[in-house]
Structures are given as C-alpha cells and as structure tokens.
Residue frames relative to the residue before (quaternion, step in Angstrom):
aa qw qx qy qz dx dy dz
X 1.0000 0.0000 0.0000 0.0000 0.00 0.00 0.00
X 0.5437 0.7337 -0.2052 0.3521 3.52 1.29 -0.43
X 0.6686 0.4233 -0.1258 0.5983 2.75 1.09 -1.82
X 0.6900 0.4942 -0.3283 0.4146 4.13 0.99 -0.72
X 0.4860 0.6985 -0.3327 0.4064 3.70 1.85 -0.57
X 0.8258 0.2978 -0.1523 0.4540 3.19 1.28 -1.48
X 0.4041 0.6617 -0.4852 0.4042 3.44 0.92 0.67
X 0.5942 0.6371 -0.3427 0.3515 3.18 1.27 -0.96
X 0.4722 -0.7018 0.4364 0.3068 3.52 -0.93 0.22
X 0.7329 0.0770 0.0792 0.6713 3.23 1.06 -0.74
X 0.2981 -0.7685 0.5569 0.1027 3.19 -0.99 1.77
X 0.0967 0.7550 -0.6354 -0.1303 3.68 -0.71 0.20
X 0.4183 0.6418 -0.5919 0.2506 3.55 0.12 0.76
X 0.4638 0.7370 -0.2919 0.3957 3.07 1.53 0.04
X 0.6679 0.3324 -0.1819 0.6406 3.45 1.38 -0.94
X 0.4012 0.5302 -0.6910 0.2837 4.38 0.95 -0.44
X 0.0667 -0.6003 0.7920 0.0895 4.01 -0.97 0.25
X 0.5367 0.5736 -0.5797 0.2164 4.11 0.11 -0.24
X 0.7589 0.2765 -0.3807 0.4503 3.82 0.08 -0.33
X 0.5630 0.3216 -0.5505 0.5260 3.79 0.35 0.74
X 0.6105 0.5727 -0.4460 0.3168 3.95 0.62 0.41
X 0.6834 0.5515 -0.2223 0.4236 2.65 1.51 -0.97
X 0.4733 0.6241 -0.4099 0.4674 3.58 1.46 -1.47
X 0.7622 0.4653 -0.3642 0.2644 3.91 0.56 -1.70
X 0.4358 0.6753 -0.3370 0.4904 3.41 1.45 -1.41
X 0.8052 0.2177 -0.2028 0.5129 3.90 -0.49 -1.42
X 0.4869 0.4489 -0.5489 0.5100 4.33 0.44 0.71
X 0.8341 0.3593 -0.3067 0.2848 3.21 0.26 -0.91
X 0.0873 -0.8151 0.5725 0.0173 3.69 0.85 -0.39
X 0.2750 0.6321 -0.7159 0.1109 3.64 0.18 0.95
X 0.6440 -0.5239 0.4672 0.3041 3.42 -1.75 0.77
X 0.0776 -0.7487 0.6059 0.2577 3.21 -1.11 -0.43
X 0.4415 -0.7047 0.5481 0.0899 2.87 -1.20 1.42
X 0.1089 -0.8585 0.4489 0.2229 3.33 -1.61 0.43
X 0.7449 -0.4684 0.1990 0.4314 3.34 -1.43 1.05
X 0.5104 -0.6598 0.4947 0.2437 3.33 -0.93 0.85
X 0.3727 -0.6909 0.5988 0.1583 3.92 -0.45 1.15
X 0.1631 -0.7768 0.5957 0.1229 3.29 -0.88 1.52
X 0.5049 -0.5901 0.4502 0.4407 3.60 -1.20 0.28
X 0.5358 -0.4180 0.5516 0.4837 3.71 -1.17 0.05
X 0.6414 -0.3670 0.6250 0.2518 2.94 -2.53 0.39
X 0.4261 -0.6219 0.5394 0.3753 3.56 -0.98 0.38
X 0.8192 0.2906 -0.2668 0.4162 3.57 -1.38 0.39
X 0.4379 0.5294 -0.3930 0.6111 3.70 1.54 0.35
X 0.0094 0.7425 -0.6498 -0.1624 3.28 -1.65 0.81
X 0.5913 -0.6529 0.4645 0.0917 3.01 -0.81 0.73
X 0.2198 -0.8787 0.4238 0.0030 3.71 -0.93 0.95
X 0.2871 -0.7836 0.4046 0.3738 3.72 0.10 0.51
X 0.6575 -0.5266 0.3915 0.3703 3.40 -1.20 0.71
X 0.7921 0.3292 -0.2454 0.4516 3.26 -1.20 0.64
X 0.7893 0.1694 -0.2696 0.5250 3.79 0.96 0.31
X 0.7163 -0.6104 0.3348 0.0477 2.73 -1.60 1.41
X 0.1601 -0.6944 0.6169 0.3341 4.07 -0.55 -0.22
X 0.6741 -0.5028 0.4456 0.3069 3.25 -1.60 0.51
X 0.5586 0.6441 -0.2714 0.4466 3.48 1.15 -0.15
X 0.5962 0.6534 -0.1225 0.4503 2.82 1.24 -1.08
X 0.6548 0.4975 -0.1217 0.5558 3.16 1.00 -1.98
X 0.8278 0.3250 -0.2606 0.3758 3.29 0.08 -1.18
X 0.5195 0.4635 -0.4319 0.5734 4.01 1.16 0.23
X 0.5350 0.4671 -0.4734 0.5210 3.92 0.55 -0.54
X 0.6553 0.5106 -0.3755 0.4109 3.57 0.59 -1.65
X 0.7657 0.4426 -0.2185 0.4124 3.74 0.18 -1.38
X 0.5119 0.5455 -0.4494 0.4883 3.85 1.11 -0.54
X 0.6017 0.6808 -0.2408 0.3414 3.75 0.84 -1.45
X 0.8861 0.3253 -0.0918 0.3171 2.85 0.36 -1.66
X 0.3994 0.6066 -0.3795 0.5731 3.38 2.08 -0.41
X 0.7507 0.3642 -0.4207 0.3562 4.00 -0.17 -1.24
X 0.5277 0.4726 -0.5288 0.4675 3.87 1.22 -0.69
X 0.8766 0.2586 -0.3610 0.1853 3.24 -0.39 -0.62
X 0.4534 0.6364 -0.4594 0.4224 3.34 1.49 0.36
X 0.5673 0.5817 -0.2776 0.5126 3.28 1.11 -0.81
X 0.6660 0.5432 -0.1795 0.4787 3.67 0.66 -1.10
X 0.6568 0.5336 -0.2077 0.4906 3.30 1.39 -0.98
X 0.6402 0.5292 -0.1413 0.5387 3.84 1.09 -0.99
X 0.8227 0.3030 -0.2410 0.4163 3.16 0.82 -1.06
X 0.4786 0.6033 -0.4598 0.4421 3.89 1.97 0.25
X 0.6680 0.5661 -0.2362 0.4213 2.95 1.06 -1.12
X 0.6693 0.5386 -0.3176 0.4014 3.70 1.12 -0.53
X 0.5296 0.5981 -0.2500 0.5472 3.35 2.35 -0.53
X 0.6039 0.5453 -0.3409 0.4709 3.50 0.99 -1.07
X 0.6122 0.6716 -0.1495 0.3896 3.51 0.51 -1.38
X 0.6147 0.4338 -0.2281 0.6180 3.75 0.89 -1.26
X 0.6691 0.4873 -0.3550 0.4346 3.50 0.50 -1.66
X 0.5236 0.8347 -0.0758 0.1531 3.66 0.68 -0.58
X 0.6855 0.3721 -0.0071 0.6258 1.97 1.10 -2.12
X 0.6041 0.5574 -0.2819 0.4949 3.62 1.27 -1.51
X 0.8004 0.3390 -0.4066 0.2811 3.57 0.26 0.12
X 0.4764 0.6871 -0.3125 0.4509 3.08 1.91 -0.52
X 0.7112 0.4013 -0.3055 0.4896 3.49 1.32 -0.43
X 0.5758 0.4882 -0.4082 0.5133 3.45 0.98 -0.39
X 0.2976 0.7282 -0.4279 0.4450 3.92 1.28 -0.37
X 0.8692 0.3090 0.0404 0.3838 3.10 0.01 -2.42
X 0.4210 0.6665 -0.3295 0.5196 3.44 1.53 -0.53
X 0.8301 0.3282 -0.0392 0.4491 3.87 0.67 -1.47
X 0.3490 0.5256 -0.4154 0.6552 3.55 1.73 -0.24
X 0.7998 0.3840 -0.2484 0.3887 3.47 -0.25 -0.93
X 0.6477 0.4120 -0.2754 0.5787 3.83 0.57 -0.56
X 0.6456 0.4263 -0.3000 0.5581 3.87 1.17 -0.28
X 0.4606 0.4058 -0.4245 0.6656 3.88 0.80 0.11
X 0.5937 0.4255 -0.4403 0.5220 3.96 -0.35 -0.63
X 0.6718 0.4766 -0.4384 0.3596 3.62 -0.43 -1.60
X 0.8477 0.4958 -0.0729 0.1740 2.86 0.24 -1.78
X 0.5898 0.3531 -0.3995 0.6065 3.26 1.76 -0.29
X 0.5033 0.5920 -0.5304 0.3390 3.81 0.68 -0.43
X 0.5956 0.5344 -0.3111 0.5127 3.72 1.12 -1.80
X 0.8576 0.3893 -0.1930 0.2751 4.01 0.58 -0.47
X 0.3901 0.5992 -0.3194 0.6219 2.80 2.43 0.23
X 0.7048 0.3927 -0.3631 0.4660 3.72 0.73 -0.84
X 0.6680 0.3362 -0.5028 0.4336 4.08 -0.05 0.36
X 0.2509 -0.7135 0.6292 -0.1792 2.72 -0.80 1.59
X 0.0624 -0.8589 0.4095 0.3013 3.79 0.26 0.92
X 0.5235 0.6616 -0.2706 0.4637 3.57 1.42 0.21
X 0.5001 0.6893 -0.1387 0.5055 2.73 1.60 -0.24
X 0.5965 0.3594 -0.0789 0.7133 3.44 0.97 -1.80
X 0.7415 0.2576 -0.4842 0.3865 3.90 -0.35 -0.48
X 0.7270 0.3432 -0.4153 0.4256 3.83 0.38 -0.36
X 0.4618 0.6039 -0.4994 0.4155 3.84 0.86 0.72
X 0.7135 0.4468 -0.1235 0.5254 3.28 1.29 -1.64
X 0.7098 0.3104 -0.4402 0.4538 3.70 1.25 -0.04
X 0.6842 0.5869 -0.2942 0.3175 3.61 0.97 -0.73
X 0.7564 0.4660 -0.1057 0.4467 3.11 1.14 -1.60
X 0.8032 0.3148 -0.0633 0.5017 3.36 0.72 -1.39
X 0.5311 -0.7102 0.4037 0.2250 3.93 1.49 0.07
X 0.3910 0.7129 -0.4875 0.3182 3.52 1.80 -0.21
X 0.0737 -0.8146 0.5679 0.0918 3.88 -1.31 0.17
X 0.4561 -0.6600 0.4327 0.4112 4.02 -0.72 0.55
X 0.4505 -0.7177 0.4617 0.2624 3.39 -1.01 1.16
X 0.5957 -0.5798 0.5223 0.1902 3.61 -1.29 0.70
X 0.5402 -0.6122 0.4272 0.3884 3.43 -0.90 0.60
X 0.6457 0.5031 -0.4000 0.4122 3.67 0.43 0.22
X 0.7151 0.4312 -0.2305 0.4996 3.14 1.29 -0.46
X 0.7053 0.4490 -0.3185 0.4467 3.71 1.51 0.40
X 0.2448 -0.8282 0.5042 0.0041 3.73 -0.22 1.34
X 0.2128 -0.6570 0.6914 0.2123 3.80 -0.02 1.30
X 0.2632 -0.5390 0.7828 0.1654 3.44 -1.87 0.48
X 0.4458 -0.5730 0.6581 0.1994 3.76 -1.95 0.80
X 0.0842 -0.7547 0.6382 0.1268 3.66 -0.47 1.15
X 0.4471 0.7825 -0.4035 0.1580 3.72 1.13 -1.06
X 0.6749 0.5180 -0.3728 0.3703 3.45 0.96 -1.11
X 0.6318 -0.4884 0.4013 0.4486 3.44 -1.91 -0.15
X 0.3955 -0.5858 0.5637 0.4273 3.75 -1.04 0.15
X 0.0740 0.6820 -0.7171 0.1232 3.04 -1.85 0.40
X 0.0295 -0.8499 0.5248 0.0380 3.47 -1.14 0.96
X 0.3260 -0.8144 0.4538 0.1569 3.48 -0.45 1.10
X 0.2623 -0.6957 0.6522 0.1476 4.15 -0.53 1.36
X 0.0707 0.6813 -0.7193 -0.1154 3.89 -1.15 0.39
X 0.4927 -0.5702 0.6236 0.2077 3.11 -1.52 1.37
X 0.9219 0.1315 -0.0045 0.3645 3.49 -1.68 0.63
X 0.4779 0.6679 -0.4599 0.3377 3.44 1.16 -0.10
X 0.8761 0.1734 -0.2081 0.3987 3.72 0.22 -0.85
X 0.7316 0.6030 -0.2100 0.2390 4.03 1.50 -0.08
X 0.4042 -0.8361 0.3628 0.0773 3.41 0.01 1.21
C-alpha cells in the first residue's frame, strides 16, 4: 500500500482530520441534558402528540376534494376539446362533400333537357300569339269588398 501511496500524485491523507475527531468526540462524553418541559398557558388545551383535530381533518378533507375536482375539471375539458376538434373536421369534411352535391345537383338541369321532357313525355307545347294575353300592371292597386254579394 506504500509503494501505491507514493505513486500518487498528491497525498491527501494528510488533511483526512476525521479519526482525530472522533478519538476527541469519544474523550469528551458531555451528557446531554433535557429541554426543560414548559407548563401550558392557562385556558389553552393541549393535545397529545400524534393526533390530529377535526379541523385539521376536515381542511386535509376539503384541500382533497377541491384538487380532485380540479383535476377532473382539466381532464373534462381535455375530452371536450378533442371532441372538438374531431367535429370541427367532420364540419369541414361535410362542407366540402356539400359544395360537390351541389355542383353535381347543378350540372344535372339541363334546360334542354326539361323542354324535351315537357315536349316529348308530357305533350306540353309553346303557346301561339293568340293564346298569350299581356296584363296592364301600370295602374294603381285597389281592392273592392261587396257586402252580401256572395252569402246565402
């Protein structure tokens, strides 16, 4: 161990001081005294160690039951939030598939289409000038009430 001591580069057993603390520590052997127990204050009562007051409990209790429901709170809201997002895309998902419909639904009228239905299928025909009767809108309106005229 000698021959490995001086290889070292630097000796610090020179500064260990712990086993001449200890020798001093186990010389001295002072007693130890104990703390002098005070009496209580009058009109104070006093509690044995180790038990709690109902106060106590019931603020632990109320500390408890607040963090659950904070916690409970954050973690609905982290459900609500997901649900959210997932509908906001199904939103845009169906906006989009509703544009489509809507030009397909505007690709099928065909107005050439409908007139050779209404002339082929159904037998409809375009009316002749004799058979169209312009009406005068120009005048004022005005509506005439007859008493007793139509009631039996």
């Amino acid at each position: 161990m000698a021959a490995a001591a001086s290889q070292v580069a630097y000796d610090l057993s020179r500064f260990d001081n712990r086993a001449r603390v200890r020798e001093a520590v186990a010389a001295e052997s002072v007693p130890v005294q104990a703390l002098p127990v005070r009496a209580p204050r009058p009109g104070t009562r006093t509690q044995p160690v180790g038990r709690l007051s109902l106060w106590t409990v019931l603020a632990f209790m109320t500390a408890m039951a607040l963090m659950f429901f904070i916690v409970y709170s954050y973690m609905r809201l982290t459900e609500l939030s997901t649900e959210a997002k997932g509908l906001s895309s199904q939103i845009a998902a169906l906006k989009k598939e509703e544009a489509i419909l809507v030009l397909q639904k505007n690709s099928m009228i065909d107005l050439k289409e409908v007139e050779r239905i209404a002339t082929d299928e159904l037998g409809m025909v375009k009316p002749n000038r004799a058979q169209v009767i312009y009406i005068d809108l120009s005048g004022r309106d005005h509506a005439e009430v007859l008493v007793g005229a139509g009631t039996k």
